[in-house]
C-alpha positions as CSV (number, residue, x, y, z in Angstrom):
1,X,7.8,22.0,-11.3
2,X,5.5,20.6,-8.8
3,X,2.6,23.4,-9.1
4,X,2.9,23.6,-13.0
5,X,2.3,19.8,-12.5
6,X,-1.2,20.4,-10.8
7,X,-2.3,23.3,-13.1
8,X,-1.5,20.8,-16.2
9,X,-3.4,17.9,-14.3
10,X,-6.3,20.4,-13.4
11,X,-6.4,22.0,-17.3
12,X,-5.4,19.3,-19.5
13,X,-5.5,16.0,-18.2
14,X,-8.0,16.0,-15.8
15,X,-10.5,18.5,-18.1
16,X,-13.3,16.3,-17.6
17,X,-13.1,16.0,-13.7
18,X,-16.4,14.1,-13.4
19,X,-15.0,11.4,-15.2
20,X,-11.3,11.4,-14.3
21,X,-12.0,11.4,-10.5
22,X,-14.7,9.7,-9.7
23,X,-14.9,6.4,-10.0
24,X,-15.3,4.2,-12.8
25,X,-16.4,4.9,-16.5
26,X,-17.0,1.2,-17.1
27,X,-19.8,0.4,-19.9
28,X,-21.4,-2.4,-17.8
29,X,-23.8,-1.7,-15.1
30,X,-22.0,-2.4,-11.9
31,X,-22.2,-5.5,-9.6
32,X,-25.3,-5.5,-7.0
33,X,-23.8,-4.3,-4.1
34,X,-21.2,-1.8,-5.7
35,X,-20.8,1.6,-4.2
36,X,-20.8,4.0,-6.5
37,X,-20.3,7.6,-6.2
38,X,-22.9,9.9,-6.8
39,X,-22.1,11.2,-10.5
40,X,-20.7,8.1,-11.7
41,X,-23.4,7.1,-13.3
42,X,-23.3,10.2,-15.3
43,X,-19.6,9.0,-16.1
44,X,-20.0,5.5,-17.6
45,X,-22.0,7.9,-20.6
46,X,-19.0,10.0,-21.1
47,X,-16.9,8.8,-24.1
48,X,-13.3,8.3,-23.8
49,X,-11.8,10.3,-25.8
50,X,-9.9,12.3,-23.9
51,X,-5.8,11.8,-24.3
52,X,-3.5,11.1,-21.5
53,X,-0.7,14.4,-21.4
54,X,0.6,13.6,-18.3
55,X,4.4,11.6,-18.5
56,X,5.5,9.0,-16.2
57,X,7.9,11.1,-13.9
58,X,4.8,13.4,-13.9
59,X,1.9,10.8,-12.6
60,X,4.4,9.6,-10.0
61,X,4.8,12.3,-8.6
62,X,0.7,12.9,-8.8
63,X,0.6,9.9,-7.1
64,X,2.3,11.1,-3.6
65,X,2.8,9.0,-0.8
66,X,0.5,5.3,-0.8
67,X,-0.1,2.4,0.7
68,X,-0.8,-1.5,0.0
69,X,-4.2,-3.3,0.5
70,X,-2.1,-6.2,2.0
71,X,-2.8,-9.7,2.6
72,X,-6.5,-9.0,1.6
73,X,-7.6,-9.7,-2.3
74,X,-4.2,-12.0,-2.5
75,X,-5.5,-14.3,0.5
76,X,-5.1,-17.6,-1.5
77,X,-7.7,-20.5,-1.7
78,X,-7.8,-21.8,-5.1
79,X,-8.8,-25.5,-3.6
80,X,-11.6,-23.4,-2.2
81,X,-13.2,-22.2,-5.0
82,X,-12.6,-25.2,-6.9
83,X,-14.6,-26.7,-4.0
84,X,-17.5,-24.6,-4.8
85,X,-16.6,-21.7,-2.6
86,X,-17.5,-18.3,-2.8
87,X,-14.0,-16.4,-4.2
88,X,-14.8,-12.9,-2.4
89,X,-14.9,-14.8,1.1
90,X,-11.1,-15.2,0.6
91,X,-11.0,-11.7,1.9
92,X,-10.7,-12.0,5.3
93,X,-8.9,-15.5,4.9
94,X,-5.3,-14.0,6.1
95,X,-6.9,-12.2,9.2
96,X,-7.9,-9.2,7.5
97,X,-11.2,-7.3,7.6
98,X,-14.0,-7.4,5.1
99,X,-12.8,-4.0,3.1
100,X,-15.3,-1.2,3.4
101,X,-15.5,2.4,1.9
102,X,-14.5,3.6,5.2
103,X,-11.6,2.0,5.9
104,X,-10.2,3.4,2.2
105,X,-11.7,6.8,2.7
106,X,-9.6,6.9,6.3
107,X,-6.8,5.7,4.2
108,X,-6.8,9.1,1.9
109,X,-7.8,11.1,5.4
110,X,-4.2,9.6,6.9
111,X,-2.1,11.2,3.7
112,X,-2.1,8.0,1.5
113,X,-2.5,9.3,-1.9
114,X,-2.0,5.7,-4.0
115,X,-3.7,2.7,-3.1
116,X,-2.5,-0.4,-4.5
117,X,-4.5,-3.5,-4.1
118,X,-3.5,-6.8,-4.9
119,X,-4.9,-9.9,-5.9
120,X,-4.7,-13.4,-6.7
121,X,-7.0,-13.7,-9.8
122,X,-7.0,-17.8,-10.3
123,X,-8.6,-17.8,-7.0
124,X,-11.8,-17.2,-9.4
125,X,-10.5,-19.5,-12.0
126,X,-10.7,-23.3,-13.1
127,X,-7.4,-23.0,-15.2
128,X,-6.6,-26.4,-14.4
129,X,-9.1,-27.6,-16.7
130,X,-8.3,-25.2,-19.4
131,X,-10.4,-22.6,-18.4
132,X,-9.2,-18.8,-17.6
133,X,-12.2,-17.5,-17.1
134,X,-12.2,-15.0,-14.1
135,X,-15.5,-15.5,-11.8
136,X,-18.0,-12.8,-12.2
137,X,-17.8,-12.7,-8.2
138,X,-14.4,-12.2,-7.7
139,X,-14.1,-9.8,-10.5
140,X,-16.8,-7.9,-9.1
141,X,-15.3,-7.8,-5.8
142,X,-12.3,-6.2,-7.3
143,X,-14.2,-3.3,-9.1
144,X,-15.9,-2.4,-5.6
145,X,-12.4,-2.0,-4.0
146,X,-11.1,-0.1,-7.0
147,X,-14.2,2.1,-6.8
148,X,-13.8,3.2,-3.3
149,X,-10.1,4.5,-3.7
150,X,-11.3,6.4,-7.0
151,X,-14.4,7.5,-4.6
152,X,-11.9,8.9,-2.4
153,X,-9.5,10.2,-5.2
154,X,-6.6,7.8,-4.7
155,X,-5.0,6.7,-7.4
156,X,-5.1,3.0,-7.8
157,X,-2.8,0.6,-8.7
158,X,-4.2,-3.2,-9.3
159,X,-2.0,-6.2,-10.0
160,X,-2.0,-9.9,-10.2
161,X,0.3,-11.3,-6.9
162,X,2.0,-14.3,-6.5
163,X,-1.7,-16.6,-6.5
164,X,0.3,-19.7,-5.5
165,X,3.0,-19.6,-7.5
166,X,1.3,-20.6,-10.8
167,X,4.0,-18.7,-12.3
168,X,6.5,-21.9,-11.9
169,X,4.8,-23.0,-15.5
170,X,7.0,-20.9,-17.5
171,X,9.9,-22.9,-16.0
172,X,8.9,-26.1,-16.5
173,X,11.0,-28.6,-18.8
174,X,7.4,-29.1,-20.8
175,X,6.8,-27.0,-23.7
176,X,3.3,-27.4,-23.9
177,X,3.5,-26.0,-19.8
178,X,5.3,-22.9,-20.7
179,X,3.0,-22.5,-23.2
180,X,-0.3,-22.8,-21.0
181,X,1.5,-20.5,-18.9
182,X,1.8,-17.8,-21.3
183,X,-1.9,-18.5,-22.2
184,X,-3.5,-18.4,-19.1
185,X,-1.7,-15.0,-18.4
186,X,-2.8,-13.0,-21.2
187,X,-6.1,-14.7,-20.8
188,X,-6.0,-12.8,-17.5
189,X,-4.9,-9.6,-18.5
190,X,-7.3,-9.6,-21.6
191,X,-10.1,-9.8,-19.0
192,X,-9.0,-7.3,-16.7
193,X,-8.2,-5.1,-19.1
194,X,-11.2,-5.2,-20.6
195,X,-13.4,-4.7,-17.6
196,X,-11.2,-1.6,-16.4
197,X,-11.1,-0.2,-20.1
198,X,-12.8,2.8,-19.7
199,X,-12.0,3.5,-16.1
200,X,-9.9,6.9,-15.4
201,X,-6.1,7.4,-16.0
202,X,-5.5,7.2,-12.0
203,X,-6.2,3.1,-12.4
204,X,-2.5,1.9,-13.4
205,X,-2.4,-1.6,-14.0
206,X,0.5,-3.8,-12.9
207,X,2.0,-6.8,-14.9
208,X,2.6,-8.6,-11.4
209,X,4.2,-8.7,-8.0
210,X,7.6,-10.5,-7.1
211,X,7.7,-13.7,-9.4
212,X,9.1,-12.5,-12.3
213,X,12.8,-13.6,-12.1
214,X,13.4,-16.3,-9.6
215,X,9.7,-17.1,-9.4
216,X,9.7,-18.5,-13.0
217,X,11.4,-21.5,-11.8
218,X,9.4,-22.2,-8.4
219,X,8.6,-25.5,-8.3
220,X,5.7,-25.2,-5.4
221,X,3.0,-25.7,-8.3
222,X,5.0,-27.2,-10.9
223,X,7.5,-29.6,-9.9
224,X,9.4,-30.0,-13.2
225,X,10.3,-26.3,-12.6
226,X,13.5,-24.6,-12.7
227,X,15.0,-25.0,-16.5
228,X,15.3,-21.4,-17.1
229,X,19.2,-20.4,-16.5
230,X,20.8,-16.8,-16.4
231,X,20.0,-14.8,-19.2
232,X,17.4,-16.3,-20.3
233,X,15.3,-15.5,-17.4
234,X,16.1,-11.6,-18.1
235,X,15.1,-12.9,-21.4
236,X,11.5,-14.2,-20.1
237,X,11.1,-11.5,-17.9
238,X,11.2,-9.3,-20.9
239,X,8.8,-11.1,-22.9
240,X,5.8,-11.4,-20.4
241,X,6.2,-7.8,-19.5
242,X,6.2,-6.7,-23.7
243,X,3.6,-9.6,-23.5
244,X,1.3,-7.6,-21.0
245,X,1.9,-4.3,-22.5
246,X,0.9,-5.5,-25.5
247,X,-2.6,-7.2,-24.4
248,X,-3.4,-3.7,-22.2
249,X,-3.2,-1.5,-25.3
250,X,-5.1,-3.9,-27.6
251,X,-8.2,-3.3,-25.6
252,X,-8.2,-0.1,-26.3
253,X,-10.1,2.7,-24.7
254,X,-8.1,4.3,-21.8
255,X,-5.7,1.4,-21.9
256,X,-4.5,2.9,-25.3
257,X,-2.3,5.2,-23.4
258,X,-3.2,4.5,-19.2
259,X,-0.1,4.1,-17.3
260,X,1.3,0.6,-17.1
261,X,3.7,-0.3,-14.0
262,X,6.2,-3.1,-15.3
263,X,7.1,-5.8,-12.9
264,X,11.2,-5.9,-11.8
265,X,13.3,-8.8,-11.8
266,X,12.2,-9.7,-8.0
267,X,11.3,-6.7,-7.7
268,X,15.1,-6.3,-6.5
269,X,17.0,-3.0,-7.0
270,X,20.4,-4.9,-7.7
271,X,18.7,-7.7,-10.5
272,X,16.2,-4.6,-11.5
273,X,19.1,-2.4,-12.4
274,X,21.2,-4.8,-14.3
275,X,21.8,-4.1,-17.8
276,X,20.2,-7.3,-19.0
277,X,16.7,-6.3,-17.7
278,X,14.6,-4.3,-20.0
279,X,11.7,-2.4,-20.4
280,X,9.2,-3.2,-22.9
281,X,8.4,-1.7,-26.5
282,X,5.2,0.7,-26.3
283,X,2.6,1.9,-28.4
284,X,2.3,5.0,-25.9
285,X,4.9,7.5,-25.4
286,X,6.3,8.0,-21.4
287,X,3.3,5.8,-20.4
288,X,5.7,3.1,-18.3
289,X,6.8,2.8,-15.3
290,X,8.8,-0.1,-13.0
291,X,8.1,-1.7,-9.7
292,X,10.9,-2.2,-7.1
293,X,10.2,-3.5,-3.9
294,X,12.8,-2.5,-0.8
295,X,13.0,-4.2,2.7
296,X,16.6,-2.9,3.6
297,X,17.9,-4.7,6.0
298,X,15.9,-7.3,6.1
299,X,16.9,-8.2,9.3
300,X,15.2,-4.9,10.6
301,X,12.4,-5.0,8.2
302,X,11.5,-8.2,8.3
303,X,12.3,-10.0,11.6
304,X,12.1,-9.7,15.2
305,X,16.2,-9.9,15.5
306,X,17.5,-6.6,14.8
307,X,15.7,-4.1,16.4
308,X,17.6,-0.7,15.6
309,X,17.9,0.7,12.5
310,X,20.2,4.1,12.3
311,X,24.1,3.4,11.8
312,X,25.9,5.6,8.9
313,X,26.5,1.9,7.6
314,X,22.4,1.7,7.1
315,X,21.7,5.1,6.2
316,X,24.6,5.1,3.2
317,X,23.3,1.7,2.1
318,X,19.9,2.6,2.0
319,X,20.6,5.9,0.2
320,X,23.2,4.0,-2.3
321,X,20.6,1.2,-3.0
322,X,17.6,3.8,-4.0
323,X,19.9,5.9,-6.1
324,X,20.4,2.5,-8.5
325,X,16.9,3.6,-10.1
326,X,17.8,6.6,-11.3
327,X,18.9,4.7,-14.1
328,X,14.9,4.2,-15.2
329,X,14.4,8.1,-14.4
330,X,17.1,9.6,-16.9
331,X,15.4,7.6,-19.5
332,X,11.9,9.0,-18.7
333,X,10.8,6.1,-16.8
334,X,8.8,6.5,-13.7
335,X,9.6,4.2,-10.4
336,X,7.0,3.0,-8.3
337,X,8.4,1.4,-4.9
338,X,5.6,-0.8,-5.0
339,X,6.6,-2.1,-0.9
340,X,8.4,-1.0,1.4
341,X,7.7,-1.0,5.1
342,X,9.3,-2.6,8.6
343,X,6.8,-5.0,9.3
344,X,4.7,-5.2,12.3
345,X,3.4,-8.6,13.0
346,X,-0.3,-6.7,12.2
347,X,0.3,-4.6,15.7
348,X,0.0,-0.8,15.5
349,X,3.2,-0.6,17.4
350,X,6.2,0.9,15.2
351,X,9.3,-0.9,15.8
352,X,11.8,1.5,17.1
353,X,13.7,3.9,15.3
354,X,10.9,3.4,12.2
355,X,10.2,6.6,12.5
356,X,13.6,8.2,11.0
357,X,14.4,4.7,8.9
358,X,10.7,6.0,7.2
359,X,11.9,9.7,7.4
360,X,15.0,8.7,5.4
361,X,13.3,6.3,2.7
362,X,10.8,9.0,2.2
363,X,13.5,11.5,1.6
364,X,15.4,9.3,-1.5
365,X,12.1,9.4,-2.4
366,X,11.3,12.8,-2.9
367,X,15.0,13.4,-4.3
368,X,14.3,11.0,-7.2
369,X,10.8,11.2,-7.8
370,X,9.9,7.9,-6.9
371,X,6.2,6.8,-5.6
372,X,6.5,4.6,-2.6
373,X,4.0,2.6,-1.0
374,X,3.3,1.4,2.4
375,X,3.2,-2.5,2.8
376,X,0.7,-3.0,6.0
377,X,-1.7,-5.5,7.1
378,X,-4.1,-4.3,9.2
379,X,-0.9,-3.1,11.5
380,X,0.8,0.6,11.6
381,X,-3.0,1.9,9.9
382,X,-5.6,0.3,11.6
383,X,-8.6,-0.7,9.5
384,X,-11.6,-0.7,11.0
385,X,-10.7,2.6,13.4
386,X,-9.7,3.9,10.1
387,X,-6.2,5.6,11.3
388,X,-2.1,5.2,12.3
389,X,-2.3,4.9,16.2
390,X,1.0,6.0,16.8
391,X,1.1,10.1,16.6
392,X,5.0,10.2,15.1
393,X,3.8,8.1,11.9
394,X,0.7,9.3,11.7
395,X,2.5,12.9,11.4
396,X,5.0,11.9,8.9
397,X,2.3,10.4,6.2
398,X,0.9,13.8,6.7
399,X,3.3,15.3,6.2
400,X,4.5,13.6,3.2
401,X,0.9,13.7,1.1
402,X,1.1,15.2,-2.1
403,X,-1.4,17.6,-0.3
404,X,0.4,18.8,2.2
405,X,3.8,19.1,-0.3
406,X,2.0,20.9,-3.3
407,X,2.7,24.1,-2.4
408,X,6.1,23.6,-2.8
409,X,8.1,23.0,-6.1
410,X,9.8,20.6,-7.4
411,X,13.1,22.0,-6.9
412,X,12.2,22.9,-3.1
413,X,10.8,18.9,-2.5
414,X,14.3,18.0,-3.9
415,X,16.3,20.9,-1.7
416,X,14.6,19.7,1.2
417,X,15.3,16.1,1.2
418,X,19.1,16.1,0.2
419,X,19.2,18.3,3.3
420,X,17.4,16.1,5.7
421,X,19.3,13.0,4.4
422,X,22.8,14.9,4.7
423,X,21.6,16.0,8.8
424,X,20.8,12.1,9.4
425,X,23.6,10.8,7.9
426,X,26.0,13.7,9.9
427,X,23.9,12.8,13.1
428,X,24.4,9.0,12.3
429,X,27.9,9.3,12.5
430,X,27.8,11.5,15.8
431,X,26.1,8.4,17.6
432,X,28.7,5.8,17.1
433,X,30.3,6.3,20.0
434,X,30.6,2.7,21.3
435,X,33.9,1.6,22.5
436,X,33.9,-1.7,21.5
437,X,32.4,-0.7,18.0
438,X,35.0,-0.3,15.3
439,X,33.8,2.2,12.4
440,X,33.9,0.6,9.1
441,X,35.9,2.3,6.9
442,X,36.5,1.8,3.2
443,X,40.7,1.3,4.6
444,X,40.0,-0.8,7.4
445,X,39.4,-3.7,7.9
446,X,37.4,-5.4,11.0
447,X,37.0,-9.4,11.9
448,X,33.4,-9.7,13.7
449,X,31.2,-12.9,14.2
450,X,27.9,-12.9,12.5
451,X,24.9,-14.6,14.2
452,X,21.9,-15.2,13.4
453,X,19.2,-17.4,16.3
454,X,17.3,-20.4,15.6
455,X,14.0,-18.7,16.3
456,X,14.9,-15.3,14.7
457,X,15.0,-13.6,17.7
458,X,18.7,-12.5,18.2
459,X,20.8,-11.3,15.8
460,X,24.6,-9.7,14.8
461,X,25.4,-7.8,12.0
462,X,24.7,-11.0,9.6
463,X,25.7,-10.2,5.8
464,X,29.1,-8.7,4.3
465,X,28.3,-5.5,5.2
466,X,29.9,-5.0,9.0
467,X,27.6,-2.9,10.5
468,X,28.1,-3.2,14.7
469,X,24.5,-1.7,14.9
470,X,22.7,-4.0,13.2
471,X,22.2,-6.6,15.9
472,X,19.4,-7.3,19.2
473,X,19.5,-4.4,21.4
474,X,22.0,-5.8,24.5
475,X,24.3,-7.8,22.4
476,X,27.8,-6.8,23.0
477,X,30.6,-7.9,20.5
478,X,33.8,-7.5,21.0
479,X,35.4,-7.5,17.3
480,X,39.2,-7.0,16.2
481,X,40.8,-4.7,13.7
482,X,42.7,-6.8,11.4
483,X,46.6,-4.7,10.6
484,X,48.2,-7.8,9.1
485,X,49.2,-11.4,9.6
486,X,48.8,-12.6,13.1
487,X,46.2,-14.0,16.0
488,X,42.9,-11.9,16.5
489,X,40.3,-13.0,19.3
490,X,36.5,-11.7,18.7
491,X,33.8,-12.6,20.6
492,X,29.9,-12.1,21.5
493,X,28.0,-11.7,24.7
494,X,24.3,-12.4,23.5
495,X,23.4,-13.0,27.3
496,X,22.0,-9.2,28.0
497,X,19.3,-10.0,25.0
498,X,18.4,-13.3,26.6
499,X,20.8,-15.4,24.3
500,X,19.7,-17.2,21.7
501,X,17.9,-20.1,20.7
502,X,20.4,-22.3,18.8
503,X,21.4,-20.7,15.5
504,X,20.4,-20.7,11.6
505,X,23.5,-19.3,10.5
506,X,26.9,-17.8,11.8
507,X,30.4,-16.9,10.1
508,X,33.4,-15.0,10.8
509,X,33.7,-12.5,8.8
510,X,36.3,-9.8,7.7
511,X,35.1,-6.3,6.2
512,X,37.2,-5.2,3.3
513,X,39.4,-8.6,3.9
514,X,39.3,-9.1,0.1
515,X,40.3,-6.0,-0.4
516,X,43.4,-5.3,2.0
517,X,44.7,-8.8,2.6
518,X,43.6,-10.9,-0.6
519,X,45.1,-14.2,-0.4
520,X,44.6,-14.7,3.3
521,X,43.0,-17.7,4.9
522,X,41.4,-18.1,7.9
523,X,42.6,-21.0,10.3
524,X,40.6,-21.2,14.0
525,X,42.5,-22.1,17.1
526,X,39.8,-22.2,19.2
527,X,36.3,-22.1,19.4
528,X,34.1,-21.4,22.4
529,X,30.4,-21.6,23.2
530,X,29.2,-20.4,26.4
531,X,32.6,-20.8,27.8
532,X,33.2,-24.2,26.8
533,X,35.5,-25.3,23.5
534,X,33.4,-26.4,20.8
535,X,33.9,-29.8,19.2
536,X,34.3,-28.8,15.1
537,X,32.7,-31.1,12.5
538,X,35.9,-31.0,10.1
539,X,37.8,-27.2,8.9
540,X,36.6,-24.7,8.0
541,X,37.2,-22.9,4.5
542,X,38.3,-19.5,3.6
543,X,35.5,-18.1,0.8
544,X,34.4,-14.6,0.2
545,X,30.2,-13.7,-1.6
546,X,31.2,-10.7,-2.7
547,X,34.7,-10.1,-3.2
548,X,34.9,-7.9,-0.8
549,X,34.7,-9.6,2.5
550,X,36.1,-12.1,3.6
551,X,34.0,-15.3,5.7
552,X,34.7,-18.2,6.8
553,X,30.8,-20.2,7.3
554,X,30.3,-21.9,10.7
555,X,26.8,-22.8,10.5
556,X,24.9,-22.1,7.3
557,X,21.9,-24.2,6.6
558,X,21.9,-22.8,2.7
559,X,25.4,-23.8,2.1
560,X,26.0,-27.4,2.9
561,X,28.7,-28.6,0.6
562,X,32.4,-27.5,0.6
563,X,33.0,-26.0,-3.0
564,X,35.9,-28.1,-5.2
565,X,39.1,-25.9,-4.2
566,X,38.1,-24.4,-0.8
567,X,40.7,-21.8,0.4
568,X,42.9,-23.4,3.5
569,X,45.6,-22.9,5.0
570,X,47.2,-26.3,5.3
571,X,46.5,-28.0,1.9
572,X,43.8,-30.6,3.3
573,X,40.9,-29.6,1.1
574,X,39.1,-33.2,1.6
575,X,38.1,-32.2,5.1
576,X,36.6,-29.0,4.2
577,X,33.0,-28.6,5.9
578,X,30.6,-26.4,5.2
579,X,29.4,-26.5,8.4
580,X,31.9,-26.5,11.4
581,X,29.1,-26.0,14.2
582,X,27.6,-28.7,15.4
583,X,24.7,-26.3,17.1
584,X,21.9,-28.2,19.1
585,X,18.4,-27.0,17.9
586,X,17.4,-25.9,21.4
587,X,20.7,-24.8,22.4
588,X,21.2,-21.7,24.3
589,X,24.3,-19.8,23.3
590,X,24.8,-17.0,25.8
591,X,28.5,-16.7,24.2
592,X,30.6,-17.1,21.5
593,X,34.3,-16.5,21.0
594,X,36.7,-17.0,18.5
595,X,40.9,-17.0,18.4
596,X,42.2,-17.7,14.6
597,X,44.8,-16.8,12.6
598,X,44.8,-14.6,9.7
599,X,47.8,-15.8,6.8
600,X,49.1,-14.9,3.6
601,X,49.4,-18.3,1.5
């Protein structure tokens, strides 16, 4: 129950409020220039004792509604400092402001509850020479941010991200690399964790951002990289994590039983929820919690392509793909959605329809008892003004505090957002009322082309998932509903969004092809580009990602080898291409239509 929560946090937990919410309790005197608040002081004298009673699923949903220090502390310049450069003047190296009490304190007066700051830590550290220790500058720093979210009474959660992809080391075919990875990280956490020992339960400390998993093997920093394989990635995953766990509670103090958030693999809800990722062993009991990270579609989170978001295609994948984590909170887990957002190129402009994709995300929230925070850069809250320009978002982060929701239970949160996910989704399905759109169905299947521009700029329902809203505002498609064997035409007009700038990837694709017709291939007939037939650079190949839908690839610059026993229709698997599109760099394609044949073989 949501207000037996706050009478326990208010009785128990938080007994000694002077301590718990003010600041810092650290030991050390602070660094010149630290703003402290007024009875911290008083605080650093206070012995911690005092036992954490709250759970995981409790603190998280303590923790309310937050919202990410981005590009900031994680600006990276390690050739800097090893150049003799201050560390803290990497601050403002990725265009953000110099942070100030303010600009948190505006943070909490938006509805932000959680601030989680991250930061590159060797950017204060000559490991290269065998050294991990952590400049006294840059650590500083750190603890000044910290203290003005405790100031403020945010909770804080601090992590080390990405810094340059160090993390390659523990994929490296050297053994004494791995190894000096291993050591330079718990070097790291030793320190941190010793400097934020004695700070109050609301710092959570997180093992790291998105590297663990596919990072492991980056060869940016390490270029014999990318030996670890499968499993035994899950594997490494696992053993960093129980690694970090292990070095937090060592230190004793409040680390003894402080909430930890453990790092997913890629932070990815599908890798995250696989049965071969697991948790770490823990000293303290319901302490842990894991960190996802969701930018669903990416097309419409991430670029300036797709800009709609809406279709009962998005809404049921976005509520499908939250519900995966339930799988932590039936074990007593907490989940921390430690990013989410639909990026704004740092302007304080939402991109339409961000509003109710927000509305939605917030609402799976709620349901499951996740935490989510805010990814932003200086863009939907503005810094140095210290608020959200645009009135609708400013109203739902309001609304959504753990402030403004604590006078309601738990059960009423809950009620509340199955009902306003159930009215989207209904009102979702009202809207598609497009001619030319076929509904995907789980008994139907559709043939569409996907298309994705050059620049980024125009876009089509790109992935397996046919979704005739995801696409540029303008584009019309006309796409064919597959009954059997037989000739189907589909087509774009991409002229109405200005066309599009030659192409980084394009297929033709059919939704539940798999599925309904397994066995078919794809043969084209002809292919047209703005009007004109297309010279093809050899056949094309019938494949399918997912099992589910099937493709044939016209231009995709990840795949660019025909596999050993491509699917075709005519036996000639030596002139399989990967790539049948011979698309100029600069090209404008206003149009593209497509007449194959769909066959049982």
């Amino acid at each position: 129950m949501r207000k037996s929560l706050i009478r326990k946090t208010l009785t128990a937990v938080f007994a000694a409020a002077a301590v718990l919410l003010s600041g810092c309790s650290q030991p050390a005197a602070p660094a010149s220039g630290t703003q402290i608040a007024a009875d911290t002081t008083a605080a650093q004298t206070e012995p911690p004792e005092e036992k954490n009673e709250l759970t995981a699923l409790e603190v998280t949903r303590l923790m309310g509604n937050g919202i990410n220090l981005g590009n900031t502390m994680e600006a990276y310049n390690h050739a800097g400092y090893l150049n003799g450069q201050d560390p803290t003047g990497f601050e403002s190296l990725w265009g953000m402001p110099h942070t100030t009490q303010e600009m948190v304190d505006g943070m909490k007066a938006s509805g932000f509850d959680t601030l989680r700051i991250p930061v590159a830590w060797s950017n204060g550290m000559n490991y290269e020479s065998g050294d991990y220790t952590i400049d006294e500058r840059l650590f500083a720093r750190v603890e000044e941010i910290v203290n003005y979210a405790l100031n403020a009474d945010m909770y804080v959660v601090l992590n080390e991200h990405w810094d340059g992809g160090w993390w390659g080391m523990f994929g490296s075919a050297s053994e004494e690399t791995r190894a000096k990875a291993m050591e330079m990280y718990k070097a790291m956490w030793q320190q941190i964790a010793e400097r934020f020992r004695d700070y109050s339960y609301k710092l959570i400390l997180e093992s790291e951002n998105e590297d663990l998993g596919d990072g492991l093997n980056s060869t940016v920093m390490c270029e014999d990289s990318g030996q670890l394989k499968g499993d035994e990635i899950y594997d490494k995953i696992y053993e960093i994590n129980s690694e970090f766990v292990k070095v937090v509670r060592g230190t004793g103090g409040r680390n003894a039983d402080r909430f930890l958030l453990i790092a997913g693999y890629n932070t990815d809800f599908d890798h995250t929820s696989d049965d071969r990722y697991r948790m770490p062993e823990d000293t303290a009991e319901n302490k842990l919690i894991v960190s996802v990270h969701y930018y669903g579609p990416w097309d419409y989170c991430g670029t300036k392509a797709v800009n709609q978001w809406g279709s009962p295609v998005q809404y049921r994948e976005q509520n499908e793909t939250l519900a995966k984590m339930t799988r932590f909170t039936e074990k007593g887990y907490g989940v921390i959605i430690g990013e989410y957002g639909v990026l704004t190129d740092g302007k304080p402009t939402p991109k339409p329809d961000t509003d109710i994709y927000f509305t939605n995300f917030l609402n799976n929230c709620d349901l499951y008892n996740y935490c989510p925070l805010l990814w932003d850069c200086n863009g939907l809250y503005r810094r140095r003004e210290g608020r959200i320009y645009d009135e609708t978002i400013a109203k739902l982060f309001l609304d959504r505090s753990f402030a403004a929701q604590s006078s309601l239970t738990d059960e009423q949160v809950k009620e509340n957002a199955k009902k306003g996910m159930a009215e989207a989704l209904e009102a979702a399905e009202k809207r598609m009322s497009d001619e030319n759109d076929i509904p995907a169905t789980d008994d139907t299947a559709v043939a569409w082309i996907m298309y994705q521009s050059g620049d980024y700029a125009v876009s089509y329902s790109v992935g397996d998932i046919y979704d005739p809203t995801n696409k540029t505002v303008n584009v019309k498609a006309t796409n064919a509903l597959i009954t059997g064997d037989g000739e189907y035409t589909v087509s774009l007009d991409l002229s109405g969004a200005g066309g599009g700038k030659g192409v980084t990837f394009s297929a033709l694709g059919i939704y539940n092809g798999e599925i309904l017709f397994p066995d078919h291939v794809i043969t084209i007939k002809s292919f047209k580009v703005n009007g004109e037939e297309k010279e093809q650079d050899g056949k094309g190949y019938t494949c399918s990602d997912n099992g589910k839908c099937t493709r044939m690839n016209l231009y995709n610059q990840w795949v660019t080898k025909a596999p050993d026993d491509p699917r075709m229709a005519d036996g000639t698997p030596e002139e399989a291409s990967a790539q049948i599109w011979k698309a100029g760099k600069n090209e404008r394609i206003n149009s593209i239509e497509i007449t194959f044949t769909f066959t049982a073989v």
